[in-house]
C-alpha positions, 0 to 999 in steps of 0.5 A: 477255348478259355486262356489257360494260366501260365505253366512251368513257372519257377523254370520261368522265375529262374531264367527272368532272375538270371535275366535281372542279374545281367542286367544289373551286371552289365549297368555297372561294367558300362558305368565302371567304363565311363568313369574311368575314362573320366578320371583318364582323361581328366578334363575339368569338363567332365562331372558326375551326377547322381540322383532320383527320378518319379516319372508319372503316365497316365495309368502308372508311375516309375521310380528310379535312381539315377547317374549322368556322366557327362562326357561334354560340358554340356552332353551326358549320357544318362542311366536309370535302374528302378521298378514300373507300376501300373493299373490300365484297367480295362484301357488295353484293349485285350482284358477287362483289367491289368495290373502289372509291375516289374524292374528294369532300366534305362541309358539315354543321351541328354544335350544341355543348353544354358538357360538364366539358373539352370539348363534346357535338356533334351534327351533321347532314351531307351529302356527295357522293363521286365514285366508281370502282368495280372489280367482279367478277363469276362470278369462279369460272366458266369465263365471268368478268366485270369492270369499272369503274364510276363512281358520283355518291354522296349520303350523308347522314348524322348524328353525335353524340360528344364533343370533348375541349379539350387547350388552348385551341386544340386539341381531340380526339374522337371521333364515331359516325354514321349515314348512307345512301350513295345512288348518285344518277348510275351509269355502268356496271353497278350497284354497292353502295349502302345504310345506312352506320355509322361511328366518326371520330377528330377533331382540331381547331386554332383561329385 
């Protein structure tokens, strides 16, 4: 039997909006809650950073805005929100071509070791995406199919790199990571998922 398309999507559409919207929600209560036990407890240690992240893997990239609040002088836990774009082609192993997209985001705890002008990091995150994936399949036969897949993707992942301080307030860098995308909530027909690696360039502004 052929894939069939997938069905009663604007009921879809709306549950994933919603979804968005949670998400969206529930980064700003966590971030509304570090800083304010930041300004709570006042330490002198404590700063905020926020900044850009272009992270790129083998068959795509992630764009991301970012804030670190450091809740040691030298641990910070790190929040990333952004979109995900990718082309794996034919390298999935399910179809003869994915094109996927989607939004989402991502927390992790960083360790910062001081090094000449800047810090060594490492960190460990997990991120969550939401996924749309526009695959074909048989596309050189004479009975081709299509369609779009929605995924719930969990990536954990870790990273280590080298952040450099051109001021006081503004440092550059950049990270290696290592993580595995998870499709933990399909709608429609299996889609690519596995081992991911990836090389960030990082920028970050202090307040």
């Amino acid at each position: 039997m052929g894939k069939k398309p997938l069905t009663n999507k604007s009921k879809f559409l709306y549950i994933v909006m919603n979804l968005k919207k949670k998400i969206i929600l529930c980064y700003f209560i966590i971030y509304s809650a570090l800083s304010f036990a930041q300004k709570k407890n006042n330490l002198k240690t404590k700063k905020v950073e926020f900044g850009t992240e272009i992270q790129a893997y083998p068959v795509g990239f992630i764009t991301t805005v970012t804030s670190t609040v450091f809740v040691k002088e030298n641990i910070a836990i790190r929040f990333r929100i952004g979109g995900n774009f990718a082309n794996r082609k034919d390298f999935s192993g399910f179809n003869d071509d994915e094109k996927t997209s989607g939004f989402g985001g991502s927390f992790g705890l960083l360790k910062y070791f001081p090094y000449k002008n800047g810090n060594i990091i490492l960190g460990a995150n997990v991120d969550g995406w939401n996924m749309w994936t526009r695959w074909k399949e048989a596309i050189e036969t004479l009975n081709p199919q299509q369609g779009t897949t929605y995924n719930l993707v969990i990536q954990p992942g870790l990273n280590a790199g080298y952040l450099y301080n051109v001021s006081k307030k503004l440092n550059l860098g950049l990270t290696l990571g290592i993580g595995r995308e998870i499709n933990i909530i399909t709608r429609g027909e299996n889609v690519g998922q596995g081992w991911i690696g990836s090389l960030s360039l990082i920028t970050n502004y202090s307040f």
